[in-house]
N, C-alpha and C positions, 0 to 999 in steps of 0.2 A: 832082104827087107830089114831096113834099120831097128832094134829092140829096144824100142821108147818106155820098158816097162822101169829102165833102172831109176833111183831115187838119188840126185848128188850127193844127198843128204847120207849115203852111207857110204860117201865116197869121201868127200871133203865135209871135216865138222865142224870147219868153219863158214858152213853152207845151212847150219841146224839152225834155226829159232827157239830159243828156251824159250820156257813160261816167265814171266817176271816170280821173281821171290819179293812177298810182300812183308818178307819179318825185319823190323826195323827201318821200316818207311812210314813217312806220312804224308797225307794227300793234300794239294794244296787246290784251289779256285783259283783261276788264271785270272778273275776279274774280281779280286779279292787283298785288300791292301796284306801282304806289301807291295804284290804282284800289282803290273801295272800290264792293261792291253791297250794294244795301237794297233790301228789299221780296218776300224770300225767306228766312222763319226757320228753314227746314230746311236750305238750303242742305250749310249745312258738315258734316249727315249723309248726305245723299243725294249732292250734287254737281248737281245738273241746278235750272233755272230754274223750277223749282215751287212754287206758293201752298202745296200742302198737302204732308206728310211721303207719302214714298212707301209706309213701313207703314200699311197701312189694313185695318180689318173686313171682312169677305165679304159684310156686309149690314149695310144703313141704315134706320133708324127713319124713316118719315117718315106723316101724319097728314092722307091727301086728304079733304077734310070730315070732319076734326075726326078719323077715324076710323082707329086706331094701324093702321100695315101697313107689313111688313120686304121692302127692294128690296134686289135684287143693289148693289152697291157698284157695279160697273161700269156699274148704271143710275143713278145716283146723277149727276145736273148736274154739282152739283158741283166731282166729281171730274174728269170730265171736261172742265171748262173750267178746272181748277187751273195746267192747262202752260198757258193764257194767263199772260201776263206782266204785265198790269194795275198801275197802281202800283209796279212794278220800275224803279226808278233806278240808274244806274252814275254816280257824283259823282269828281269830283278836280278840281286846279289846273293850269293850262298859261298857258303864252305863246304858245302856237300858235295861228299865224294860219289854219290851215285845217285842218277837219274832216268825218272823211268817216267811213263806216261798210263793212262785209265781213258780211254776213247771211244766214243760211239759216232760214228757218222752218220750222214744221210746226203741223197743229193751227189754217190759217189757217180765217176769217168773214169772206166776202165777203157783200155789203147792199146793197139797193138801195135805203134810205134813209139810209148811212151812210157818208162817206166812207173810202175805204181808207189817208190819210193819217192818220184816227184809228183806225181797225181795226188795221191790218194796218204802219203807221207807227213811226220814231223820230220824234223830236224831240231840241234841243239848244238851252238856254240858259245862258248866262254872266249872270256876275255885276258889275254895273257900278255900283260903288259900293253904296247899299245898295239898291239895285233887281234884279229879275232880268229879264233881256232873254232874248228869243225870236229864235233865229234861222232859224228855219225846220224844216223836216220832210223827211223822204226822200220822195222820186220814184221810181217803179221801175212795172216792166210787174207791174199785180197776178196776172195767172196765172202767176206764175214764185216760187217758193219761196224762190229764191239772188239777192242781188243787191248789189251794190257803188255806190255812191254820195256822190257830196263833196256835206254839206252846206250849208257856209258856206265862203267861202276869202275873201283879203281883209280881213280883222280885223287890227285895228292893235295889236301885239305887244304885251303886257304880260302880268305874272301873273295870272289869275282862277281863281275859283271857275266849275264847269261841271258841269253836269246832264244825262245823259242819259236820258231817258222812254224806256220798253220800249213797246210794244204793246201794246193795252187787248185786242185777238180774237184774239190770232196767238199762238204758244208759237216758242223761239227756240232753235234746236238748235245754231247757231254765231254767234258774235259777235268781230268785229274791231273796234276803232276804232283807226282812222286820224289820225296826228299828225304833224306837217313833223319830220325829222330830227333836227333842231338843236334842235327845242323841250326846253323842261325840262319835267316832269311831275313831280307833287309830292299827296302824301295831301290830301283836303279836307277843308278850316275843318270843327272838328267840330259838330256841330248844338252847338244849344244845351243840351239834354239828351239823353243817349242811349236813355231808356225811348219806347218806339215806342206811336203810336196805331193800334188795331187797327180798322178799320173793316169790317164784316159787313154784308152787304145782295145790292142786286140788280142788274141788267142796268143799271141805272145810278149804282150805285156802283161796277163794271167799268169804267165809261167812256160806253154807249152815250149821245146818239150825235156826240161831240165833233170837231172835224177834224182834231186830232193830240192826242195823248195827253198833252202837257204841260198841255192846257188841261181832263182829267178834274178831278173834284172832289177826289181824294183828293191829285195832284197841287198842283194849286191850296193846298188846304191843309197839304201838306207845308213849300209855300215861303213861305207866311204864316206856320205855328208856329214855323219852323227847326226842324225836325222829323223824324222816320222816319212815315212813313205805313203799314200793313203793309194793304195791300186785298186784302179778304175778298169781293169782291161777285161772285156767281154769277148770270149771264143766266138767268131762269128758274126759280131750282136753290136760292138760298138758303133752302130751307124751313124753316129753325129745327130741323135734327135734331141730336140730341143727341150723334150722335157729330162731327158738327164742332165742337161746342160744347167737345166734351171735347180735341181739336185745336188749338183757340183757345187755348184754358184752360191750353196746355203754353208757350203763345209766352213767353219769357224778359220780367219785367218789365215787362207792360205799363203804358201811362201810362194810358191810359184806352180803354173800349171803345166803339163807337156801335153800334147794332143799328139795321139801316134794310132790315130784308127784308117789310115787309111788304106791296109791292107782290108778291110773290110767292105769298100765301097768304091765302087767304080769312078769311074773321071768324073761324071756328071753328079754323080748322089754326093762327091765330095765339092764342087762347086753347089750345087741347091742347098749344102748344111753350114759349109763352113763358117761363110757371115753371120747365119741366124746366131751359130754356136759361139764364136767370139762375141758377139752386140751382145747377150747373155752374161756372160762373163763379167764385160767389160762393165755393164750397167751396177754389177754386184762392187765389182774391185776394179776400179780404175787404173791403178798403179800398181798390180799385182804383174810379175811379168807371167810372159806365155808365150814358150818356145812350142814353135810348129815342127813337129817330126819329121822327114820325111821319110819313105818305106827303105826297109834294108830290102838289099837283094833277094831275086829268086834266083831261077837257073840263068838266067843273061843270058851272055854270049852261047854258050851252048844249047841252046832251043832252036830249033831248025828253024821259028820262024820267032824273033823275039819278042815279047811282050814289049809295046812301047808306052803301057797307061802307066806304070814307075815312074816311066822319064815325064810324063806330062805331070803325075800328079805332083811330082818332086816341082816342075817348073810353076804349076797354080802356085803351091806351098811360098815359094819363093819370091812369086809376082806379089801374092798377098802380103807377104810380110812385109815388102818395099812401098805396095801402095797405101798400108793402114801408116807407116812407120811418114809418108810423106803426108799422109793426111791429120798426122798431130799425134799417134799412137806411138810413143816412143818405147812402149813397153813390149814390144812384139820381136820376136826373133824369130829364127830359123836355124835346123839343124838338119845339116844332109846326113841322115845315116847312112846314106850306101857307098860313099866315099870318107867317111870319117871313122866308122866303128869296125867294117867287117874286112879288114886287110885285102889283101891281091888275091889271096887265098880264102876268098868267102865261101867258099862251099863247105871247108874243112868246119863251118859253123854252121850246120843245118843235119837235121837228121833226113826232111824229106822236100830240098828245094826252096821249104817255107818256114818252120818252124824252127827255132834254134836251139842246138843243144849246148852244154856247158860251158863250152868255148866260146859259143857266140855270143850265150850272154855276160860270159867276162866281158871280152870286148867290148859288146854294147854300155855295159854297164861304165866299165871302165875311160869309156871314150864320151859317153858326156856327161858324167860327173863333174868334169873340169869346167862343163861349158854353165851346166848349173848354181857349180859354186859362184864362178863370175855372176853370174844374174842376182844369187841373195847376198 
């Protein structure tokens, strides 16, 4: 019988989690000038780290096989995965050689196919010349909610640019970041444009299932456009209801929207939503574009009997976008994920058939960046 009692930790110490050393730190508020947050457009009405506004309906439109039926709000996905922090950055400039974080969560997802350094995780990268470098992710006992942590120390003084990734499963009820004393801290390089990309979808436009949150898609693509990313992707939950739609619709200036929930909804629930959800949109922002997703691969060819609602939903996706584009919608695209983003070799981008791990969301991310930049 195998002896599961050993600890790596006293095997490899490069396996140990120290306690943060807080002598010579000072703590700073992620929403607290100089520091600037993105990735929360309600923010500055509500105050708490939330995807959606805290006014919400008492009930949701949502369409199980095709067929209209009103949910309590509070059963609503959703909503209830909005206090995840997904796509939530805290950005500025330092000279500070070491970086540490003060954390309490709530609202966490623990997985047993998913690392808790991409669930439940920060991350932190600097800007190094025109590149962005990775310095690693928080460590912490995951059944503990509260936890304090030096991520990086040892970086060699200078001004930079610096990114902190929120948690793709976890909602964040306090947050410190931790700076050397002496450092100077200073507002960050402004993006390149400030109208924000709104990204809508699913459990893996959330993040699942990456191993720290810097390397989610929506991530990825914030730091390829210089960009705001605002991620909308609901584990499960993105069904296309109208009143998120009407939610979306309120975000200040967006640059462009992507719609990629339709691993979430069957053939039919995505024909009963998709028009309501674009007429939405469009009534807000005429001229904003809105590329239609369609699903990345599952197993394919290898399922003894294959899924064919992919291929129908990829062909709605595509009939839509020609029939709004011939009816005067010239702002409408289409993006086939399952031949542009996950190579010959797409499985090598999935941890379980569905969900993508690191690779796949390079690729994803990296494969329509290009098709976005064209659009803004």
């Amino acid at each position: 019988m195998t002896d599961l009692s050993h600890d790596i930790r006293s095997i490899d110490p490069r396996m140990v989690t120290a306690p943060v050393n807080r002598d010579g730190l000072r703590w700073h508020l992620p929403f607290e000038a100089p520091m600037r947050l993105f990735g929360f457009p309600w923010f500055e009405v509500d105050h708490v780290l939330n995807r959606l506004p805290l006014a919400r309906p008492a009930e949701v439109t949502q369409f199980p096989n095709g067929v209209k039926t009103m949910v309590s709000a509070q059963n609503c996905g959703a909503y209830s995965l909005s206090s995840n922090t997904a796509g939530g950055q805290v950005r500025f400039r330092t000279d500070s050689a070491r970086f540490a974080v003060d954390v309490e969560e709530y609202d966490m997802f623990p997985f047993d196919h998913f690392a808790d350094t991409g669930s439940m995780g920060l991350d932190i990268y600097l800007k190094d010349g025109d590149r962005w470098v990775a310095l690693g992710a928080t460590r912490r006992d995951p059944a503990q909610a509260s936890f304090s942590t030096e991520i990086a120390g040892g970086i060699r003084r200078e001004m930079r640019d610096v990114i902190v990734n929120l948690p793709t499963y976890a909602g964040i009820r306090k947050l410190f970041i931790g700076l050397e004393e002496t450092a100077h801290v200073e507002p960050p390089t402004p993006f390149t444009a400030e109208e924000p990309v709104v990204w809508y979808g699913t459990s893996i436009t959330q993040g699942g299932c990456t191993t720290r949150p810097g390397l989610a898609a929506s991530n990825i693509l914030s730091r390829l456009l210089d960009r705001e990313v605002v991620n909308q992707g609901y584990s499960g939950s993105g069904k296309g209801e109208p009143e998120i739609a009407e939610m979306l619709a309120q975000i200040p200036n967006p640059a462009v929207y992507l719609l990629d929930y339709t691993w979430n909804v069957g053939v039919e629930e995505l024909r009963a939503t998709l028009p309501t959800f674009l007429n939405i949109l469009r009534a807000k922002h005429p001229t904003v574009p809105i590329l239609l997703v369609a699903p990345t691969p599952g197993r394919g060819a290898l399922e003894i009997v294959p899924d064919k609602t992919h291929e129908e939903k990829t062909d709605y996706l595509r009939q839509t976008c020609q029939k709004r584009c011939a009816d005067g919608d010239l702002r409408i695209f289409f993006f086939d994920a399952y031949h542009e983003s996950c190579g010959e070799d797409f499985w090598e981008g999935y941890v379980d058939g569905c969900h993508l791990n690191d690779l796949g969301f390079y690729r994803l991310a990296h494969a329509i960046a290009p098709v976005v930049k064209a659009l803004l």
